[in-house]
N, C-alpha and C positions, 0 to 999 in steps of 0.2 A: 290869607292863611290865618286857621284859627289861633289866638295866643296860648290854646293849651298844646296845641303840635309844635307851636315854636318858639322854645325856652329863649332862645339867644333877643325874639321882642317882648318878652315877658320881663326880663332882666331888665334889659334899657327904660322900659316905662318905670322899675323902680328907681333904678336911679334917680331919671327924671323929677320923680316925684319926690324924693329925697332932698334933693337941690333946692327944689321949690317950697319944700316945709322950712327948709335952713336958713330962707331970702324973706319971709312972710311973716306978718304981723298977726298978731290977735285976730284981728277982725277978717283979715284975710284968709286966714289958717280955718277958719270957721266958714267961712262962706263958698269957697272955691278950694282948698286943698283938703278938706274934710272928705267931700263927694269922691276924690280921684283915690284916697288912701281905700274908701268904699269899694268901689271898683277893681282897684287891684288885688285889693284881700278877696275877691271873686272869682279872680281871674287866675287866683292862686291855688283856691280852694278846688275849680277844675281843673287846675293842673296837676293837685297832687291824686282827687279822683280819675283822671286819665292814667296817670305813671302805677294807681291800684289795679286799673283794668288791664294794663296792658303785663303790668306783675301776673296779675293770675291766669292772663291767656297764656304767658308763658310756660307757667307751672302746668295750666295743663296740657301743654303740648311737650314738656319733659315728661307727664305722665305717662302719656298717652304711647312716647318714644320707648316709656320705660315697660311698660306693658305689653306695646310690640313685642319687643325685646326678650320678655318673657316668654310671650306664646310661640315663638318662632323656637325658643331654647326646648322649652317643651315640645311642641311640634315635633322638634328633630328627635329630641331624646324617644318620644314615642315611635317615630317610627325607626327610629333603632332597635328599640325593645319590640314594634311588629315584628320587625327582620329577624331579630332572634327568635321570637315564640314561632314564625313559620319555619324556621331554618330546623330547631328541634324536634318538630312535628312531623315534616316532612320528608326529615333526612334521615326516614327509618321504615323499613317495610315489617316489621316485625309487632305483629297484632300486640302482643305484652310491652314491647317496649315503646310503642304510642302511647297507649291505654296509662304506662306509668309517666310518659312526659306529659301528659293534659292533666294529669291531677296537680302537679306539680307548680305546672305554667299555670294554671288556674289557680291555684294558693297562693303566686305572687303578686293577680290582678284583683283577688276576692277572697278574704280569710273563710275558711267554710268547715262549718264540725261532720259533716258525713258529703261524700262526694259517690256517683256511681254513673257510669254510663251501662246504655239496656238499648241494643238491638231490637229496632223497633220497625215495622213496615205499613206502611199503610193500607188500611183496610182489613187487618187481622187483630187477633179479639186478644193475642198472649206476646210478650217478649221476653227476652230471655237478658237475664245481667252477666254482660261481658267482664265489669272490674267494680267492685264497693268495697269499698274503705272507708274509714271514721270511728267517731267511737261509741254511735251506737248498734249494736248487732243486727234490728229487726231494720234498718234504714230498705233493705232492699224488698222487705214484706210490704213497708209505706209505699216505696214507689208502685210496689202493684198495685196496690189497694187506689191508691190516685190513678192508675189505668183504666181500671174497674171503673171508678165512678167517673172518666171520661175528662178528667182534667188534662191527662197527658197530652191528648190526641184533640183536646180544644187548644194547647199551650204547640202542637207538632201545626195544627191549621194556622197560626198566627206569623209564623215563619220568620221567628226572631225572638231573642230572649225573652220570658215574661218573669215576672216576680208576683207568686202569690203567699199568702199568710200562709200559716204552717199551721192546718188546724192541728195538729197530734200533741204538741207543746204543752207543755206543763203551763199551769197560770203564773206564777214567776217569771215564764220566758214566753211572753206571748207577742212580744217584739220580734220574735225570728221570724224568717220566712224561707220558702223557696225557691229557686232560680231553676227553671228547667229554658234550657237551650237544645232545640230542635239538631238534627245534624244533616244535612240534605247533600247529598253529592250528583251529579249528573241529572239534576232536574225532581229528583225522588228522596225521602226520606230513609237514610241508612243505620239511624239511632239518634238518642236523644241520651243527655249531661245533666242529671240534675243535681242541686248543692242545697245544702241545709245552712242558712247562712244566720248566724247568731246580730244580725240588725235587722233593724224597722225596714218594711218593704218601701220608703220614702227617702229612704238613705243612701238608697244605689244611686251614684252620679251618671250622666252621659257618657261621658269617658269610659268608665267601668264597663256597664251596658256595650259601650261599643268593642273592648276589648275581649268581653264574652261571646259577643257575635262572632268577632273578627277567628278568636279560639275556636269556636263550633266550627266555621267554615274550611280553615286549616285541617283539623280532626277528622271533619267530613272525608274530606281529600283523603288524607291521609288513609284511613280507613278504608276507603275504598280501595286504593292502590295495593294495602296490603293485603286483604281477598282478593283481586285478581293477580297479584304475586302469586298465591296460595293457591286459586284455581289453576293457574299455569303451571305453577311445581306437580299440581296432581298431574294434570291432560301429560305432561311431562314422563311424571312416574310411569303414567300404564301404557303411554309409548313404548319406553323400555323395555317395561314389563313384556307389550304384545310382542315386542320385535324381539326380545329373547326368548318367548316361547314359540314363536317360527321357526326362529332358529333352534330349538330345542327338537320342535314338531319335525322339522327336516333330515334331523339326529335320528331322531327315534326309526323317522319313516326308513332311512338308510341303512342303520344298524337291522331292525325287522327285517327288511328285504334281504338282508345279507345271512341272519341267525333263519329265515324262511330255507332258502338254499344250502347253508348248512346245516340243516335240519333233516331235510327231503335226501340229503348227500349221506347221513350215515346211520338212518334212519331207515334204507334199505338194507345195506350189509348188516343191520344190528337184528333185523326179522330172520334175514338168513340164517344166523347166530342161534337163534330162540328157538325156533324150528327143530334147528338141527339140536340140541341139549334137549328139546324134549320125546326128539325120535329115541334121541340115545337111551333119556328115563326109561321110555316103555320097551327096549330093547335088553337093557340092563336090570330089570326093576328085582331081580334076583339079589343083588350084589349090591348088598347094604351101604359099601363105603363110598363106592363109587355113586349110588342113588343119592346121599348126601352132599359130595363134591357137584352133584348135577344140579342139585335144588340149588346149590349155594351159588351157582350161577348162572340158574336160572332167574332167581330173585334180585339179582343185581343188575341184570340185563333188562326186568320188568324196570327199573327203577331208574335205568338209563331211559328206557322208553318214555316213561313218564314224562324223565326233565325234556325229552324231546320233544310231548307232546304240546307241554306247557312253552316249547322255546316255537314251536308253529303258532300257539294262541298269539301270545306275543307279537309272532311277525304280523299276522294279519292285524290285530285289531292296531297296530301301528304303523301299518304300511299304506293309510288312508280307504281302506276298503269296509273296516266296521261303519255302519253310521248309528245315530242313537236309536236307542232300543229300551225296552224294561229288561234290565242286566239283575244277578245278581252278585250279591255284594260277597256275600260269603264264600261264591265261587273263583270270583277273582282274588280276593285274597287268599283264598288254598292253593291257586295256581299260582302267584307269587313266591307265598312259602316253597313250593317246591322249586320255583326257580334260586331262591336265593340261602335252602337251608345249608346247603354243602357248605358255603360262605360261615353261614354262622357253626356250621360245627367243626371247621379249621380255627377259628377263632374262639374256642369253647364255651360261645353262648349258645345256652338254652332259648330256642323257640316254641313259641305254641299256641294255638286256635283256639277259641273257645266260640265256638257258632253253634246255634241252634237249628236244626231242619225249620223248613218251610216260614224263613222270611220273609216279608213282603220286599218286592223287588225293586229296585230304582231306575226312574227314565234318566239314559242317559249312554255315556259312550264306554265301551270296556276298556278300549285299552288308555284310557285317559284315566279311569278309576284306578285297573291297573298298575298304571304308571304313578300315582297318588301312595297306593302300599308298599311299591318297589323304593321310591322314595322316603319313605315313612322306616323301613325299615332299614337301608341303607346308615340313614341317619345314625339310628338307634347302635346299628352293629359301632360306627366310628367311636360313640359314646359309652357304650358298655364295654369293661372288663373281660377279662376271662373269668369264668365262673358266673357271669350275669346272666340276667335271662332279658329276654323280649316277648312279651304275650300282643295279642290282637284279641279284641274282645267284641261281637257285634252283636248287638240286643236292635230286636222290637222296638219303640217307644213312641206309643198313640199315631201320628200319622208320619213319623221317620223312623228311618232306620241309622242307629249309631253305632257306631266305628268305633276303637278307641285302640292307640299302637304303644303302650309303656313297656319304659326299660328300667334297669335299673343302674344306670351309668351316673354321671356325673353331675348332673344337670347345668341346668342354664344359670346363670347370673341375672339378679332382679334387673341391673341397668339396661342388661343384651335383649329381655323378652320384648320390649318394642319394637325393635329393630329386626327379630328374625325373619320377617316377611318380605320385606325388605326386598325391592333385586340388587343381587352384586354384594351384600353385605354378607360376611363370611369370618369365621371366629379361626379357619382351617387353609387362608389364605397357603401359608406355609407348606400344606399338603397338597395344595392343588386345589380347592376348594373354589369354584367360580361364584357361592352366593346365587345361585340362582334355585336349587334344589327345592324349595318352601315358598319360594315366588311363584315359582310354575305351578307349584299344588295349591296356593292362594288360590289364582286364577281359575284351575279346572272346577276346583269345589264353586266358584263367586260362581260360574259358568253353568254349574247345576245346581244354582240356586241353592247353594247349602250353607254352609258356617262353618269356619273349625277353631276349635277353642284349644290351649296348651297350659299345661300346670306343669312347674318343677321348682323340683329343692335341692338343694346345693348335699352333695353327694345321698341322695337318695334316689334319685329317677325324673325321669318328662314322661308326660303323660300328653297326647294330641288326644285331641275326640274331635270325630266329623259328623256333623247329622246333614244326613240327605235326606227330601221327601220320601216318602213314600209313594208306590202307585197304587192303586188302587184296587182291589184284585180283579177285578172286573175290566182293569184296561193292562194287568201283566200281560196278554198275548200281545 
């Protein structure tokens, strides 16, 4: 065993030696305990060099324990803060309230003076900015302009965060740079994150880098789940939608079949009637008062004829037997008015037409257009006053033809106009109101390709305008 591993013969040889300097002469002490005093101050000197080395393996295996130590604390604490920045990301399907947790989570992994994500897709030339923030105004003009010149969509192929200089930077801050992180969800590119970050592009740590990845991937997810939320709620809505206007269609078809039969039912004794008042006229036509009493019901009984003629259009074009055709517009709205003026003039509003002869006509189906003005006007009665009026007003316009049904009632509330298309959504629940009335008219116009647009002000009036194509005069037959 060497004497620097083992003190306890290290010791004994001084003694020894000790003993022997304390028995020894002069001459002795010089010839023979001189060499051994040599030897052990050697033997000493590797011992205390051994007890230096074996000191500092220790220190650095306390380091090394100590360092563990650390990175294991860190380690954890990171992926705690992973678990948080996925838990907040993903435990939200609502596009605005991701949109504001990534800016956020991303200002506690990377301080940044302008942040924005931009719906971005591969292989198309424009995107569009979902959220920017910061505090310079044009940040969202720079990321286009970096689209433009094809850095976006070199930084989207890289498929991980990159960091380039910020050429736009004033020369005082020519240390900043950009951070654009790609966002890729189910194989494909869903948008991209980019940050205006006030350090040197040499500054960004692994860690950092990684947590901006880790954020984009989370985002990605995210974002996507809340588009196919979003595309669900719609496929959803016009479910509804189609399934209450079946049942709407089924209404109608039954009601017409039933207003057809009562139609046909008093529609004959009402010609008997007619007949006979104006045998009487040409019998009587001497006898002034009675000639008057005769007109006066005769014209009452033309006018019953009418609403009965207009309650046969009615049945048919709703009883599934119209199919589409070049209709016109102005004629089903005059047949409505007659179905519904008696209504408005118990109620003492003023109705009235303003059509021009020889519109260009619309392909499509009557008694759905129809049913579009009955509705339109219905509305309008619940919402005007007595003493109000209701016009319809149907203009030409290049290659449509425009509608428009204003009253002069209450009007709508700015928060309600979103919402009135709505199925089921109803301000008249109270009166029986199902909310479906302006959904179904949504769908017929969406149905014939048209638009309808609403104005109103708070006790002045709503205004609807519908534009339908036009046909062409050449295919009106």
């Amino acid at each position: 065993m060497d004497a620097t591993t083992d003190p306890d013969g290290l010791t004994a040889q001084a003694e020894a030696l000790l003993r022997q300097i304390e028995g020894a002469g002069a001459a002795d002490l010089i010839q023979s305990v001189f060499p051994s005093v040599i030897h052990t101050l050697r033997l000493l000197c590797d011992r205390v060099k051994y007890l230096e080395q074996e000191r500092a393996a220790l220190a650095d295996h306390v380091a090394v324990e100590h360092r563990t130590n650390l990175d294991f604390r860190e380690s954890l604490a990171e992926l705690i803060r992973v678990q948080e920045l996925s838990g907040a990301l993903l435990g939200s399907l609502d596009l605005e309230a991701i949109l504001a947790a990534l800016a956020r989570l991303t200002r506690q992994v990377v301080p940044y003076e302008d942040f924005g994500v931009f719906e971005v897709h591969e292989g198309q030339e424009t995107f569009a900015p979902l959220a920017v923030q910061g505090s310079t105004g044009t940040f969202a003009d720079r990321v286009q302009q970096l689209w433009k010149d094809g850095v976006i969509d070199w930084a989207v192929q890289q498929g991980r965060p990159t960091v380039v200089p910020d050429a736009d930077a004033p020369p005082e801050e020519r240390s900043r740079c950009l951070v654009i992180a790609p966002l890729r969800g189910l194989g494909r590119c869903v948008g991209v994150f980019v940050l205006a970050c006030p350090k040197p592009q040499d500054a960004f740590t692994a860690g950092e880098m990684e947590l901006i990845a880790l954020l984009a991937r989370q985002a990605a997810i995210a974002l996507e789940n809340a588009h196919l939320y979003q595309s669900l709620a719609e496929t959803n809505r016009k479910f509804r939608e189609s399934q209450s206007q079946l049942v709407q269609a089924g209404k109608l078809a039954a009601v017409g079949q039933l207003a057809g039969g009562v139609a046909h039912e008093v529609n004959n004794p009402l010609q008997i009637i007619l007949s006979r008042v104006q045998l009487l006229m040409m019998r009587y036509r001497d006898v002034p008062h009675l000639q008057d009493d005769l007109r006066l019901i005769e014209s009452n009984v033309k006018r019953i004829s009418r609403i009965i003629r207009s309650l046969l259009d009615f049945a048919r074009y709703n009883s599934g037997e119209m199919e589409w055709s070049g209709v016109d517009v102005a004629h089903l709205a005059r047949q409505t008015c007659t179905l519904i003026q008696h209504q408005l003039d118990k109620a003492g509003i003023a109705l009235t037409l303003d059509a021009p002869a020889d519109l260009p006509k619309v392909y499509g189906n009557a008694g759905e257009i129809e049913q579009v003005f009955l509705n339109l006007l219905l509305n309008a009665q619940h919402a005007t006053p007595p003493g109000g009026r209701v016009e319809i007003r149907i203009r030409a316009g290049g290659k449509r033809v425009v509608a428009s049904v204003s009253d002069t009632g209450a009007g709508i509330p700015k928060d309600v106009l979103p919402k009135i298309f709505e199925p089921f959504f109803t301000t008249r629940s109270a009166e029986g109101g199902t909310g479906l009335g302006l959904s179904i008219i949504y769908g017929i116009i969406q149905k014939h390709r048209g638009r309808i647009e609403v104005e109103s002000q708070i006790d002045a009036g709503t205004t609807f305008t519908i534009h339908f194509p036009a046909l062409e005069r050449e295919d009106e037959d």
